[in-house]
N, C-alpha and C positions, 0 to 999 in steps of 0.2 A: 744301841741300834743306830746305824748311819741314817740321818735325815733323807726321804729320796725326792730327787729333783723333777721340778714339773717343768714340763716341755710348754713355752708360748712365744710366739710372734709379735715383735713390737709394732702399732700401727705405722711408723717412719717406715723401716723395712719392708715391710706389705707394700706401701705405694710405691716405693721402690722398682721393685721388683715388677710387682704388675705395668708399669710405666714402662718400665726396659722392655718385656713380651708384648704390649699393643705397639710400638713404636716397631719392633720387629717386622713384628705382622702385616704392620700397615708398608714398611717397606717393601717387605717381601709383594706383596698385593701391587705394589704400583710396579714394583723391579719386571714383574709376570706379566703386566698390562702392558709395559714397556716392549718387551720380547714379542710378542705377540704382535703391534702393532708393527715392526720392524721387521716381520717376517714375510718376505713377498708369498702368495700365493700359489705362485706355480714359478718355483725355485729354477728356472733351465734356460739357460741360455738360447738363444737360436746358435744353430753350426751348421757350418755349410763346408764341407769338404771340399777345397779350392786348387788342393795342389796333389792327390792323391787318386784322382782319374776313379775314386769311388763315388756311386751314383748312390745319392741318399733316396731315391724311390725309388732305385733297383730293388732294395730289399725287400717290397714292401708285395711286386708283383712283378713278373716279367714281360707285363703290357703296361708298366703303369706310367709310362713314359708317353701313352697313350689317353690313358683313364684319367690325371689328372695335370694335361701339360693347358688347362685353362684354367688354373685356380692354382693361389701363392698360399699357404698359409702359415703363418709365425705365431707360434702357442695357441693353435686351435683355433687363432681369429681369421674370418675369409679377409684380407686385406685387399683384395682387387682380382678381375678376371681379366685372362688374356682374349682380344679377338684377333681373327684367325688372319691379318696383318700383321702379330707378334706384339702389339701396342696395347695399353689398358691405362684406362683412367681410375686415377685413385684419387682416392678423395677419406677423408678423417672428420668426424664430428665430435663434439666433445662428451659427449655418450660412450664413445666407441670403448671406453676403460670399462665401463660399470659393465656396458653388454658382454664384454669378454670374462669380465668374474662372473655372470650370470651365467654366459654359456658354460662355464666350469662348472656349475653344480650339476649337470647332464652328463657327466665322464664317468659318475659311480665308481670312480678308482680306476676305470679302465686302463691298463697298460699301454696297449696298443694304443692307445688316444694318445696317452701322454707323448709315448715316442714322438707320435708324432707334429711335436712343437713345428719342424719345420718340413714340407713337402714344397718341390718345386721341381717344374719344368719350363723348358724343355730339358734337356741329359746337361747340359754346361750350367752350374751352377750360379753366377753372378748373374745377373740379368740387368738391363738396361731397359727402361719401360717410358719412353719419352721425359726423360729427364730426371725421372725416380731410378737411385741404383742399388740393388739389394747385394749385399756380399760382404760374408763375414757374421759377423751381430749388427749390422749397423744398415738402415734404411735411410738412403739418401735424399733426401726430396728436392726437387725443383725452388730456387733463389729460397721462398723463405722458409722451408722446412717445415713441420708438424709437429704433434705432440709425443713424445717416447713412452714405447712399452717399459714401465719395469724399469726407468733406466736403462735399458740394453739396446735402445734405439736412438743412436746418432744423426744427427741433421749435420748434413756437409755436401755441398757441389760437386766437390774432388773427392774420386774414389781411385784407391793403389787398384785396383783390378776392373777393369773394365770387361762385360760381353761384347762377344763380337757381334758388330750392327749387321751381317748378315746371316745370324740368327734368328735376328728380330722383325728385318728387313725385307720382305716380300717383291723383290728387286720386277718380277711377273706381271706383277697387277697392276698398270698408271695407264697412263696417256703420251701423248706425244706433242709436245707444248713449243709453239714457235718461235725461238729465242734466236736474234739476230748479231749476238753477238757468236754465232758458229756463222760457218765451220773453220775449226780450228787449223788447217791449211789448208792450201788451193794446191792445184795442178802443176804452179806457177813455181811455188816454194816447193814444193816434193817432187822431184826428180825419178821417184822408182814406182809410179802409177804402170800399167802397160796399157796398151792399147786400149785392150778389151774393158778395162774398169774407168778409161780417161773421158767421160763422158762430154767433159767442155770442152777438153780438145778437140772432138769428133763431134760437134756445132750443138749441143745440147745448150737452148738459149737460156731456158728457167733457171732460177738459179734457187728458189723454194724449197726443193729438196736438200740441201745441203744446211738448212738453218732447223731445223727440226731435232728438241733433245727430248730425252725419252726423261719423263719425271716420274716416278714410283708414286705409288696411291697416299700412303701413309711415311713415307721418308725421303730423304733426299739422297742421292748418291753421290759423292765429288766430281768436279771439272777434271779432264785429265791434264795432269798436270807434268809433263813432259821428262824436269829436271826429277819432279822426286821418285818417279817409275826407271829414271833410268840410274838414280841411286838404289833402289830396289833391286836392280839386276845386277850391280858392281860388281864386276868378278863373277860372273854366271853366267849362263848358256839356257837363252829363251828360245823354247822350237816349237815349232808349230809340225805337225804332223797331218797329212791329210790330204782331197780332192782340189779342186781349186778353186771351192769355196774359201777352204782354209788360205789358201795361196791369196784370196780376198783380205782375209783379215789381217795376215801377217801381211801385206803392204800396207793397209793400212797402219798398222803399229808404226813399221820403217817410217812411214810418212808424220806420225805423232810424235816420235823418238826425235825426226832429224832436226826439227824446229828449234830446240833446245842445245845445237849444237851448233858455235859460231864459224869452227872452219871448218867446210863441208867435205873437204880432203880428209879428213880424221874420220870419214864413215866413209869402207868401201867393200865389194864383197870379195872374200879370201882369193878366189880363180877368176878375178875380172870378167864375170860371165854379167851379162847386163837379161835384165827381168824380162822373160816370153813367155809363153806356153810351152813351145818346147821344150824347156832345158825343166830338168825336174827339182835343183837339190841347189839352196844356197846358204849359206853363212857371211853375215856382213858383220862385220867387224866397228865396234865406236871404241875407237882407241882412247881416247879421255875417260873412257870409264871399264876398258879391259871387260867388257861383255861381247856378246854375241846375238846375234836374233838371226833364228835360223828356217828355213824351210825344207822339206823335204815332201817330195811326191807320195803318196800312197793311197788309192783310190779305195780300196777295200780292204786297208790295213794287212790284209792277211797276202797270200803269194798268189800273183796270178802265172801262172805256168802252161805248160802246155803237156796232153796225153792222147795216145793211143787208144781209140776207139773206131773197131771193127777192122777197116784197113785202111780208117783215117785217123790221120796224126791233129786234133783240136785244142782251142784254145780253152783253158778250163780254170777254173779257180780252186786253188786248196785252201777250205775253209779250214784245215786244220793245223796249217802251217803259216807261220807270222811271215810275212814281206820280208824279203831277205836283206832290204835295208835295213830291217832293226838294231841290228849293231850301232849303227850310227847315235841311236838317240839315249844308248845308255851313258849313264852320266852328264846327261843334263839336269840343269837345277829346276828347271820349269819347263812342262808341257805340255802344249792344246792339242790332242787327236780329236778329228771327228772323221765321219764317214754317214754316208746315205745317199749323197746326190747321185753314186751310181749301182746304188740296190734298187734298180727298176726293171721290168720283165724286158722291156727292150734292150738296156746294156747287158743283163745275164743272160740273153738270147730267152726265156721265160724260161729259164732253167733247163732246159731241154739240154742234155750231155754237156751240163757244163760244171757244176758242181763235183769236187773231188774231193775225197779223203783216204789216204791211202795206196791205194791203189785201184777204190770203187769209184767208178764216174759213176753219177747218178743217172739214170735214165730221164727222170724229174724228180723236180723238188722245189718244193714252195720256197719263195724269197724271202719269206720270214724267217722261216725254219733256218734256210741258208745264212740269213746274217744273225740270227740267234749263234748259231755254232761260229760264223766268224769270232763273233765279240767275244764267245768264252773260248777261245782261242786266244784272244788279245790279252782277256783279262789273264789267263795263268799265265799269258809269258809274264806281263806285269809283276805277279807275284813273286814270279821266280827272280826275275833280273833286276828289278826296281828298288831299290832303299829307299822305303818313305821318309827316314829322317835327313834326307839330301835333297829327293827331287819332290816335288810336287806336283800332281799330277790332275788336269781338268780336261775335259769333254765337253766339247761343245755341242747340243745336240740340232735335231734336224731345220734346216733353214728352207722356208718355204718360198715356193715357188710360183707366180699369180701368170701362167699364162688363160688367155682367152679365148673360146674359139678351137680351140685345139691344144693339142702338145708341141712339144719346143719343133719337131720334126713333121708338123703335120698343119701347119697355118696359125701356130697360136700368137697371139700379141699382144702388150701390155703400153702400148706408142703413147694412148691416149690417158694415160693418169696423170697427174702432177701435184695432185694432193693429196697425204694418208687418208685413208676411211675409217667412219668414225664406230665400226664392229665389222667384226671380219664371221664368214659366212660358215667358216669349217663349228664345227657340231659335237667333234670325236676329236679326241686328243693322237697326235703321230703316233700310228703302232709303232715307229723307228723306236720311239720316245720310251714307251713303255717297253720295249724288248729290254734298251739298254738300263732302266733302272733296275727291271729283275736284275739282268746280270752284276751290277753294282752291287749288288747285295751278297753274290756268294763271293764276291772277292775281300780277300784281307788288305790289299791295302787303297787308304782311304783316295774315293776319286771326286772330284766337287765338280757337278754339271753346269756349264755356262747354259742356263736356258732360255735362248732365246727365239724359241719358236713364237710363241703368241707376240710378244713384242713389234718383230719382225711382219708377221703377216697382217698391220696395221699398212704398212711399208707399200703399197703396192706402185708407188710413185719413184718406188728407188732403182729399179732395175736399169740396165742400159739402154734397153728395148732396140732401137733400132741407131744406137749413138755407142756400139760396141764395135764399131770398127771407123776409119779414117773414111771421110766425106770422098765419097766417087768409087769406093770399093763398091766390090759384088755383093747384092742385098742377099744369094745365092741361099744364105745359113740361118734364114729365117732372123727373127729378134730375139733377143738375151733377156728373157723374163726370169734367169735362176740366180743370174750373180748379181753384183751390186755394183753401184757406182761410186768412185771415190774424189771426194768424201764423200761421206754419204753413210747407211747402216751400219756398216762393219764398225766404223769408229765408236758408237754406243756398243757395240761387242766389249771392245778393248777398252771401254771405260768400264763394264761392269767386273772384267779382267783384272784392271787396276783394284779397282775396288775390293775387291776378292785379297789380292794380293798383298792391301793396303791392313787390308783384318788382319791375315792371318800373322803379317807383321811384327803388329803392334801386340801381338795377344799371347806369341811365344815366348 
């Protein structure tokens, strides 16, 4: 019979063995402990959709552009609120890590939380917040930077994408700050003032008005700076469109632009027509930079014509048909329409037979009513004829007018001001104002409002009042409380113009 063999374990081999399984173990246990402490919390980057014209709080609500354009949030944390200047202060404690994994045990898995790592407004994704620039993963902050989320938050001064500061920029709200180094040309040096706007020439002694800059509440807006606006225009066709308000502004520009230009011969305008009232339509020419800066007459944008009414032949305005100059201004690269100074019941005669669409003269019709149908007159031609990826297109809206006493045709006067006032008395914002933002909104393509109504009606020292014509003329036409004197207002126009032009610039 075969001997049978007994099964046993030598003590050596046992500690063996068990030495090799705790040694496992233990590594296994620390390898685990390891994983785990090296795992962020809330794994997600922030992303901001920068080049994609997709709104990351479009999805979320089709007002949410409204609902949360005061609050930034990066992985659920409030990091700062916007006030209604576009600016916010932010600020970082060294808490702010622990309260953000705190506030993560309140998400209960939620989805929708998660998504939402990053929500921002307003609709342009990068934002500029006094010197904090959020865009991309990375949070800029001011010289010496903050602590980072997660590692996914960068400290740097310089950001490859900058928002436009007139986004941020509340250009509406400041003051009028008297800074001595304006006005940036005299009478003397600009050659294309007329009459009506020349106020020194026509014995206007103060000279206080012309040193007054307009400073924004919460920012600053740039000097205008002659040479690089008329690098801006290189090769391009600046027109101004409009009453002769506008006809105010676009001299002054000429008047901003010539300074910058050492042989005064290299600026002149195309049909050697020299600057009146009369003449309606000009184009001057700055041959060193191959542009243009243009004007063109148009009181109420739309055609003023004439009709048949009863077995009289009247003057009447088709709100439904664009100014038969519009030809002209297609294919320019930049242009200022405005209109209002003569939507008044006295220039529409109060409406009474003068309103036309079609072939109906109105018997009456509200002025409002009538330049509502103007403007969406304007705007489809726009639509139709305009390429927004060429031209650019701003509106300047209504510039107010401070007679006293009366209306411009009726004893009104403005002789005795010489200083801004320090609040202006109007209560209600221009119905002009609010007609044309409605309309801005059913048009597609995009229009940016110069607005400088509030601004303006600080101004009440800037008018020509009774220094609107040459010393010994007939005082016959009352005083000029509507237009401006140059320099004078309009020049803060065409800086915040500049301005405008200076963003959109840098930002395409």
């Amino acid at each position: 019979m075969e001997k049978q063999r007994s099964f046993s374990i030598k003590p050596t081999r046992f500690m063996v063995f068990s030495f090799t399984v705790s040694f496992s173990l233990t590594l296994l246990a620390f390898f685990s402990i390891w994983v785990i402490h090296s795992t962020p919390i809330l794994h997600q980057e922030p992303h901001f959709d920068l080049g994609s014209g997709h709104d990351p709080v479009g999805d979320f609500s089709s007002n949410s552009s409204h609902e949360v354009k005061n609050a930034i949030f990066i992985g659920t944390q409030l990091i700062g609120s916007v006030n209604t200047s576009g600016f916010s202060n932010f600020s970082r404690t060294g808490s702010d890590l622990n309260d953000t994994q705190d506030s993560l045990s309140h998400l209960n898995g939620s989805v929708s939380e998660l998504i939402s790592s990053v929500l921002i407004a307003p609709k342009q994704s990068n934002l500029d917040f006094d010197g904090v620039v959020i865009s991309g993963n990375a949070l800029n902050a001011h010289e010496n930077g903050s602590e980072s989320l997660s590692g996914k938050v960068e400290v740097s001064k310089n950001s490859e994408i900058q928002e436009s500061s007139k986004k941020l920029c509340d250009v509406t709200k400041g003051k009028w700050v008297f800074d001595d180094s304006y006005p940036l040309y005299t009478n003397v040096t600009c050659p294309f003032i007329d009459e009506g706007f020349s106020c020194q020439s026509n014995g206007r002694l103060d000279k206080d008005y012309m040193k007054w800059r307009w400073q924004p509440q919460h920012c600053d807006i740039p000097r205008f700076n002659a040479t690089a606006m008329l690098n801006l225009i290189r090769g391009k066709r600046l027109v101004f469109v409009g009453d002769s308000i506008n006809r105010n502004q676009w001299e002054s520009m000429l008047c901003l632009l010539v300074g910058a230009i050492k042989d005064p011969k290299r600026v002149y305008e195309a049909h050697g027509r020299r600057i009146t009232k009369e003449k309606g339509n000009y184009c001057f020419k700055f041959l060193d930079y191959k542009c243009t800066v243009e004007f063109y007459v148009s009181h109420y944008l739309v055609h003023e014509g004439k009709a048949r009414v009863g077995k009289k032949r009247l003057q009447t305005l088709r709100i439904d048909t664009m100014d038969r100059g519009a030809s002209r201004w297609k294919g320019a690269d930049i242009i200022v329409f405005n209109t209002a100074h003569w939507w008044s019941h006295y220039k529409t005669k109060s409406g009474v037979n003068y309103y036309q669409e079609g072939q109906q003269v109105y018997p009456r019709l509200d002025v409002s009513t009538a330049f509502q149908k103007a403007l969406m007159t304007w705007g489809s031609w726009l639509d139709k004829y305009i390429n927004p990826q060429k031209t650019q297109v701003f509106f300047r809206n209504s510039a107010p007018s401070h007679f006293r006493g009366g209306q411009w045709n009726a004893g009104g006067h403005c002789r005795e001001a010489s200083q801004p006032v320090n609040e202006t008395s109007r209560t209600t914002y221009y119905e002009k104002n609010i007609i044309l933002e409605e309309v801005l909104k059913q048009m597609k393509i995009p229009v940016t409002i110069l607005n400088i109504t509030g601004l303006s009606d600080y101004r009440v020292d800037g008018h020509p009042s009774v220094y609107g014509r040459r010393p010994g003329k007939s005082s016959s036409g009352g005083q000029d409380c509507s237009h401006w004197c140059l320099p004078g207002v309009p020049d803060t126009w065409n800086e915040l113009l500049y301005f405008y032009l200076q963003s959109n610039t840098r930002h395409t």
